[in-house]
C-alpha positions in Angstrom: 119.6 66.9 -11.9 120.4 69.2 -9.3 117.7 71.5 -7.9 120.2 74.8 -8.7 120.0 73.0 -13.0 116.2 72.7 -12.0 115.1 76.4 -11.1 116.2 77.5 -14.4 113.9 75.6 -16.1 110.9 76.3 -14.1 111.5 80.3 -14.3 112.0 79.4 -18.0 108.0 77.7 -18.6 106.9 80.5 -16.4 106.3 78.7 -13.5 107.4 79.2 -9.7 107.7 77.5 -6.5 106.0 77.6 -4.4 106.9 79.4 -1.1 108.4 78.0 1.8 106.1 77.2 4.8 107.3 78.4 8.0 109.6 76.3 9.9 107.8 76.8 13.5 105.2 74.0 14.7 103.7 76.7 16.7 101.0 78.9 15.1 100.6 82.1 14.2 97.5 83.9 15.5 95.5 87.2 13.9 92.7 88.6 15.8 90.6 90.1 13.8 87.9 92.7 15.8 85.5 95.0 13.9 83.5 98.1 15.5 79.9 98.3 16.2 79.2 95.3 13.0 75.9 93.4 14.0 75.9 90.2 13.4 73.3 90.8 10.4 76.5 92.8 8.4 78.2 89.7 7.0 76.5 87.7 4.5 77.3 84.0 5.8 74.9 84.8 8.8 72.3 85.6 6.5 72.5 89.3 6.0 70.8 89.6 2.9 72.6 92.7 1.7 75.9 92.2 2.8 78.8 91.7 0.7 81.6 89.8 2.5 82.7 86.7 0.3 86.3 86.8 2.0 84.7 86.4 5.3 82.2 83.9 4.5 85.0 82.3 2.5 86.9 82.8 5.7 83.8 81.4 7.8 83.9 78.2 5.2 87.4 77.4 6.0 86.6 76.7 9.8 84.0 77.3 12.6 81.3 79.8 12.4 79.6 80.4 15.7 76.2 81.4 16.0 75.9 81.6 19.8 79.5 83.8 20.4 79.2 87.0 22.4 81.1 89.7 23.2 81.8 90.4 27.3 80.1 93.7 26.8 77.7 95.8 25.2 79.9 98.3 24.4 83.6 98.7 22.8 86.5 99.4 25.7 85.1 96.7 28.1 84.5 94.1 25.4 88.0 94.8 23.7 89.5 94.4 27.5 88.2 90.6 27.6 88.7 89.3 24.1 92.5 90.7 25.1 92.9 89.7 28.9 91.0 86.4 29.1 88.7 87.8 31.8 85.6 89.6 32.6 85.7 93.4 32.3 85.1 94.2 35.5 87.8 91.9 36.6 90.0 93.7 33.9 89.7 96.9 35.6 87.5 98.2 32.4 83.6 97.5 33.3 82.6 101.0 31.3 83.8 102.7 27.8 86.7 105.1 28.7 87.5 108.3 27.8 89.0 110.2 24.5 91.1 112.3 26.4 93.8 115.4 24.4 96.5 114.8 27.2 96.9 111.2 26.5 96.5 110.4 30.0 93.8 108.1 30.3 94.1 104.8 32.9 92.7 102.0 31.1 94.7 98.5 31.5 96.7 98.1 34.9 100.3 97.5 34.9 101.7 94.1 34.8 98.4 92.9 33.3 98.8 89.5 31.6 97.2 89.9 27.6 97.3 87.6 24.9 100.2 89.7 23.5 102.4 89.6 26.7 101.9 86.1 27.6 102.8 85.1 23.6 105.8 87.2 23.9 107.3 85.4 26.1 106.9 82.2 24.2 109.0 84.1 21.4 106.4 85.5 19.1 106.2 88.9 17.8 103.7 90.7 18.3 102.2 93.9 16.9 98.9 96.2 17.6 97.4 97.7 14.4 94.0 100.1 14.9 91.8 101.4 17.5 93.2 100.8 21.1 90.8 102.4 23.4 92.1 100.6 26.4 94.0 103.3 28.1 96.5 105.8 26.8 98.3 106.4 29.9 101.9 104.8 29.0 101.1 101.8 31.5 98.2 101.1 30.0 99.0 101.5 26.2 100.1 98.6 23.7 103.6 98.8 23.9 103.7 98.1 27.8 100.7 95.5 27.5 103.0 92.9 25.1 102.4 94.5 21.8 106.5 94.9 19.8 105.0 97.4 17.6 101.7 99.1 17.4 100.4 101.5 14.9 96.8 103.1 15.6 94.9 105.2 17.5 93.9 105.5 21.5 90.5 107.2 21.3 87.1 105.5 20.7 86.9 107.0 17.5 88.7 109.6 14.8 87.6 111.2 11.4 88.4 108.5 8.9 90.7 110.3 6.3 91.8 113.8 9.2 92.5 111.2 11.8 91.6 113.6 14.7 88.9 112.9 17.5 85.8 115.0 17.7 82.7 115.9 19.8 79.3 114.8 19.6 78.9 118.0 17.7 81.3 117.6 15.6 84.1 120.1 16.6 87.5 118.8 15.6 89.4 118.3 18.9 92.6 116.6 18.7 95.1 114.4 16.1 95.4 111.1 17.5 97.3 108.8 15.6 100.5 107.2 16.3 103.3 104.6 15.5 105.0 103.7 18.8 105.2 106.5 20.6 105.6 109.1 17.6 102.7 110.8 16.6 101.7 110.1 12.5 100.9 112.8 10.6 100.4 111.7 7.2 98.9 113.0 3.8 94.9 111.8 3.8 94.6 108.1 3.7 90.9 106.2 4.9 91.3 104.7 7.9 90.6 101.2 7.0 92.7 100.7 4.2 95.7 102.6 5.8 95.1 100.0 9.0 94.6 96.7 6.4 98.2 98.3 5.1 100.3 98.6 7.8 99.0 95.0 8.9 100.2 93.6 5.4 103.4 95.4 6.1 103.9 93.7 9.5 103.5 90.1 7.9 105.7 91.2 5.2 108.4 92.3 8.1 107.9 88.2 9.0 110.3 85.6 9.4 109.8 81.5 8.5 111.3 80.5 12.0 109.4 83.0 14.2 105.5 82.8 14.6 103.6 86.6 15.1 100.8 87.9 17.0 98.8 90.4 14.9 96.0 92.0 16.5 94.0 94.2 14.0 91.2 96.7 15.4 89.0 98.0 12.6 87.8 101.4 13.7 85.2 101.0 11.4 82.0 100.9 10.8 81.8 102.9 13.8 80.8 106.6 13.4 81.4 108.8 11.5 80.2 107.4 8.7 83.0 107.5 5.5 83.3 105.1 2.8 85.3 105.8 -0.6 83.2 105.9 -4.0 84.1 102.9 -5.0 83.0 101.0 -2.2 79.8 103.0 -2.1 79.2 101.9 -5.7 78.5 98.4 -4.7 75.2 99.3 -3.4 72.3 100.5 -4.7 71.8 104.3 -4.5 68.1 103.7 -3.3 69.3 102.0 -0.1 68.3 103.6 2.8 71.5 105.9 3.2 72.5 104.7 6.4 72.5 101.1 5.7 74.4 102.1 2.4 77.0 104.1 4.3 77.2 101.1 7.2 77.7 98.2 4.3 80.1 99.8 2.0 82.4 100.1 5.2 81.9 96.7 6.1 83.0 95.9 2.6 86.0 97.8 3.0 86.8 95.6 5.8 86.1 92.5 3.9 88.6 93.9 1.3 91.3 94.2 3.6 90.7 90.4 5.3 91.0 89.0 1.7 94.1 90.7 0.8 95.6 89.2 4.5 94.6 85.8 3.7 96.6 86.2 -0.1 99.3 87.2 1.5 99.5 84.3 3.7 99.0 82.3 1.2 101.4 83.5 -0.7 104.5 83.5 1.9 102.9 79.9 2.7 102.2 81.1 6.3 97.9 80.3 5.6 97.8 76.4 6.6 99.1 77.2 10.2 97.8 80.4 10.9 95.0 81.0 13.5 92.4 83.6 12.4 89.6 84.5 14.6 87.3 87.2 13.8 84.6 89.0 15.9 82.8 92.6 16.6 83.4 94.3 19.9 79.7 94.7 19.6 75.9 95.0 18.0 75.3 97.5 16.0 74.1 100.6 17.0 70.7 103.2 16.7 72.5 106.0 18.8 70.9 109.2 17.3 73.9 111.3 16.0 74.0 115.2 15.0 74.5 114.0 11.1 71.7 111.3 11.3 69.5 114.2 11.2 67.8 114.0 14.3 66.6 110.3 13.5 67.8 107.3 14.7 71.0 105.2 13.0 69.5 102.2 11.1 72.7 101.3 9.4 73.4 98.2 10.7 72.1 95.0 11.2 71.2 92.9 14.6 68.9 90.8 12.6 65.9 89.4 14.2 67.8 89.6 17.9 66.3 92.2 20.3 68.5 95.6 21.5 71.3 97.2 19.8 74.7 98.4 21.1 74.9 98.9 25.0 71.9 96.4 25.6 72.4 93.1 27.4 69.4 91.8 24.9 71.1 90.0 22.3 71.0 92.6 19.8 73.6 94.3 21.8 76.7 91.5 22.6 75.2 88.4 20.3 78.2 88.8 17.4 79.5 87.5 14.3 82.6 85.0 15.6 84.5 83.0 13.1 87.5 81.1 13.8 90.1 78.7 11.1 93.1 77.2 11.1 93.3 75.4 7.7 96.2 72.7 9.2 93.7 71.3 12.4 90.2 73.1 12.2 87.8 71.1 9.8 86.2 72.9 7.2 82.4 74.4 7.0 81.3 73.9 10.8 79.0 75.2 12.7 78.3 75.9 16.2 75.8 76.8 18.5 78.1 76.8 21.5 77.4 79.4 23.8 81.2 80.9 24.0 82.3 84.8 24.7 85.3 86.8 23.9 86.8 85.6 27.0 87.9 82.1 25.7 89.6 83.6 23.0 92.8 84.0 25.1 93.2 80.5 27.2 92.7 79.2 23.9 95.1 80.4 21.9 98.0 79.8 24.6 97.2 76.2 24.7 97.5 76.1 21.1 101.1 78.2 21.2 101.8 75.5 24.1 101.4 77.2 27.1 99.1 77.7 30.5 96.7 80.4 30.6 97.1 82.5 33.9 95.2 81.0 36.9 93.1 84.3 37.2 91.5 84.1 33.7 87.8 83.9 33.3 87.7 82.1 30.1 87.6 78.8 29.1 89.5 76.8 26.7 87.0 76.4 23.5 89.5 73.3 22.2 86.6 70.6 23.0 84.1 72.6 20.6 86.1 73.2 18.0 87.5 69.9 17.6 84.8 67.5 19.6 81.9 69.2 18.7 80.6 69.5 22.3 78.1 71.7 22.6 79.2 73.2 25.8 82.0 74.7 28.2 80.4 76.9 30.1 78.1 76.7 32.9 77.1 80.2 34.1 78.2 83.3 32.3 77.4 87.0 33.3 77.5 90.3 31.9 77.1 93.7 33.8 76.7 97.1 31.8 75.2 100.4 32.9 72.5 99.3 35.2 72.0 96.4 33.9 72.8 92.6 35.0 72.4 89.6 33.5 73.3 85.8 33.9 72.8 82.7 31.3 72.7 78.8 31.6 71.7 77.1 28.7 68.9 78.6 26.9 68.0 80.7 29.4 69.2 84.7 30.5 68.0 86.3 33.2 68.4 90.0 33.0 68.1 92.8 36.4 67.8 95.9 34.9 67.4 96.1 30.8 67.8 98.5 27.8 67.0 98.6 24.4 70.3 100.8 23.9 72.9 103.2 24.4 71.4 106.6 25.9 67.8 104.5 25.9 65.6 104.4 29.3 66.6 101.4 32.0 63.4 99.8 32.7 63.5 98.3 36.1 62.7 94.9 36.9 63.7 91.0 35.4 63.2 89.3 32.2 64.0 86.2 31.6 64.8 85.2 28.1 64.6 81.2 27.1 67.0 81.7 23.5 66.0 78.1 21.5 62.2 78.8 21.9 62.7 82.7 21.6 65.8 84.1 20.6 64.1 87.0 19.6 63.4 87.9 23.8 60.1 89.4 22.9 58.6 87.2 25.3 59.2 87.1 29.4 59.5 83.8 30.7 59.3 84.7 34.9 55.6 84.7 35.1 55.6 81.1 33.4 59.0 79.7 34.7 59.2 81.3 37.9 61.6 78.5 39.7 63.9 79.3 36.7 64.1 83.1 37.4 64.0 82.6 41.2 67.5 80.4 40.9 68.8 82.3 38.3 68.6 85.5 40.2 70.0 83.9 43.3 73.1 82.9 41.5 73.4 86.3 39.3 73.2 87.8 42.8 75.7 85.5 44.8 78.3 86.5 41.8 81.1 88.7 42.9 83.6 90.0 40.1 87.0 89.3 41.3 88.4 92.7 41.1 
């Protein structure tokens, strides 16, 4: 029977084909980023109230790290790395930059190699879907650093459904919402699920013979604090209101990452597509004008010290989860120290090709597939005062904070993470050798830049 007699019958018993897979060996990659999430806001790392089933689902279909950590404390410097392959400071971002009216804000340097510009020219498409924050001068924007088509916002933050950028005090200020270069003004949509569709609309834009890039930038659940009813409703109204508010946006997100993976399932795309998923960040207790003059206790660091803009763990210990159905092996784990960095070498060896010779980063391959329980020797971090430098179980920080806006205390700890990854105790007194050559190599380190 011929397979044009065939279709016939099958559309006459109600059944379909299924859809063709795509024709490229190489993969197609989504980075998935979140804002201020602690690691205690999605369920598979045991936060207790959290309701993410597509991202522990997500989680079960691959690697779920438990040792993976942003580059920095805060958002513009950690979103710099997890783009660029380096440090920030050797991206040219070590602090968060400015919301600025004019649009004129330096941020990423010209000519900078990203994941997006280095997968372009291997023939991928490429698209930048949410919060940018990584410049908004034109060099510095998406559509000059690799990115085809970009629809989002530059600032650090906007009003969920008015889309403008506002003061700590809560003065509207400016619009700031864009598709290429032309400004979006459109009727009131929340943030989140207006992001989660214009990234369904990009895959649906998709070919069979041409992988994509799709790098998607929740803005949320970073302040202000909006959530529809329905997502609210999940919860129980006696929840503390913050962790209410922070949760039902995290579900939001969760919403949005299930209705991806459908769609990639459904085009046939899902068994050699990359997904890798992390938060710029800890979550937060900045005190804000609406918290009522109280700190935010919204989300969840779990049981690890410091919060957003704290080199404890609290502050750049995230959620990471990575899968790729067609070569990662289901339900791992791994306690890999790894950062943000090693997202970008990565994923060009994967596509086929050699990460630039000035990354920082480090090729995670021999984890994810070997189960080695290490690739990196020395790693750093530098934030606001404070300095830090790990090997193994152990972080020595110079300089240290409990959190954004909180007091530097001067002075070392020195953290051992498989006895006490809480950091409530300080090791130097007890392991001063271990301090002593720790601090002479966090000292000796020179960023490149």
């Amino acid at each position: 029977m011929l397979r044009r007699d065939f279709l016939p019958i099958l559309a006459g018993a109600g059944l379909s084909l299924p859809a063709p897979a795509q024709t490229t060996a190489r993969p197609n990659f989504i980075v998935i980023c979140t804002d201020d999430q602690g690691i205690g806001d999605v369920g598979c790392y045991g936060g207790p109230e959290a309701k993410t089933p597509h991202l522990d689902r997500l989680a079960a279909s691959g690697v779920r790290f438990t040792n993976w950590h942003a580059n920095s404390p805060v958002c513009s410097p950690s979103r710099a790395s997890l783009l660029t392959g380096k440090y920030p400071q050797n991206a040219g971002i070590p602090q968060i930059l400015f919301s600025h009216p004019e649009f004129n804000v330096a941020g990423l340097k010209k000519g900078e190699k990203t994941l997006a510009s280095e997968l372009k020219k291997l023939g991928y498409r490429t698209a930048a879907i949410g919060k940018w924050h990584l410049g908004s001068k034109p060099e510095s924007g998406p559509l000059a650093q690799g990115f085809d088509e970009w629809f989002g916002f530059y600032s650090g933050w906007i009003d969920y459904y008015s889309h403008r950028y506002y003061t700590l005090g809560g003065q509207p200020v400016f619009h700031d919402l864009w598709r290429n270069e032309q400004e979006v003004f459109e009727e009131p949509a929340y943030q989140t699920e207006m992001l989660a569709r214009e990234a369904k609309n990009f895959l649906s834009r998709q070919s069979s013979t041409r992988p994509f890039f799709l790098y998607l930038a929740f803005g949320a659940p970073h302040y202000p604090m909006m959530a529809p009813k329905k997502y609210l409703d999940r919860f129980p109204a006696s929840m503390d209101r913050d962790r209410r508010m922070h949760l039902a946006m995290v579900s939001a997100i969760d919403d949005a990452i299930g209705d991806l993976v459908q769609q990639l399932q459904s085009r046939g795309w899902h068994q050699n597509t990359v997904i890798f998923f992390q938060s710029d960040n800890g979550a937060t207790r900045e005190e804000r004008a609406d918290h009522r003059g109280r700190p935010y206790q919204g989300g969840s660091n779990l049981h690890y010290r410091g919060y957003k803009g704290s080199l404890f763990e609290g502050g750049i210990r995230v959620p990471g989860i990575l899968s790729w159905p067609a070569k990662i092996k289901p339900k791992q784990t791994s306690d890999a120290t790894l950062l943000a960095m090693d997202i970008l070498p990565t994923f060009l060896k994967w596509a086929g090709a050699t990460p630039p010779e000035d990354v920082d980063g480090v090729d995670i391959s021999p984890v994810v597939f070997e189960g080695k329980a290490s690739v990196h020797e020395d790693v750093f971090w530098e934030y606001d005062g404070q300095r830090a430098i790990r090997n193994g179980p152990w972080k020595l920080m110079e300089g240290y904070r409990e959190g954004l806006g909180l007091k530097l205390q001067p002075g070392f700890w020195l953290s051992n993470l498989e006895e006490d990854p809480s950091e409530k105790k300080d090791y130097a007194l007890q392991r001063p050798e271990v301090a002593r050559e720790l601090l002479a190599r966090l000292r000796k380190h020179r960023w490149k830049s």
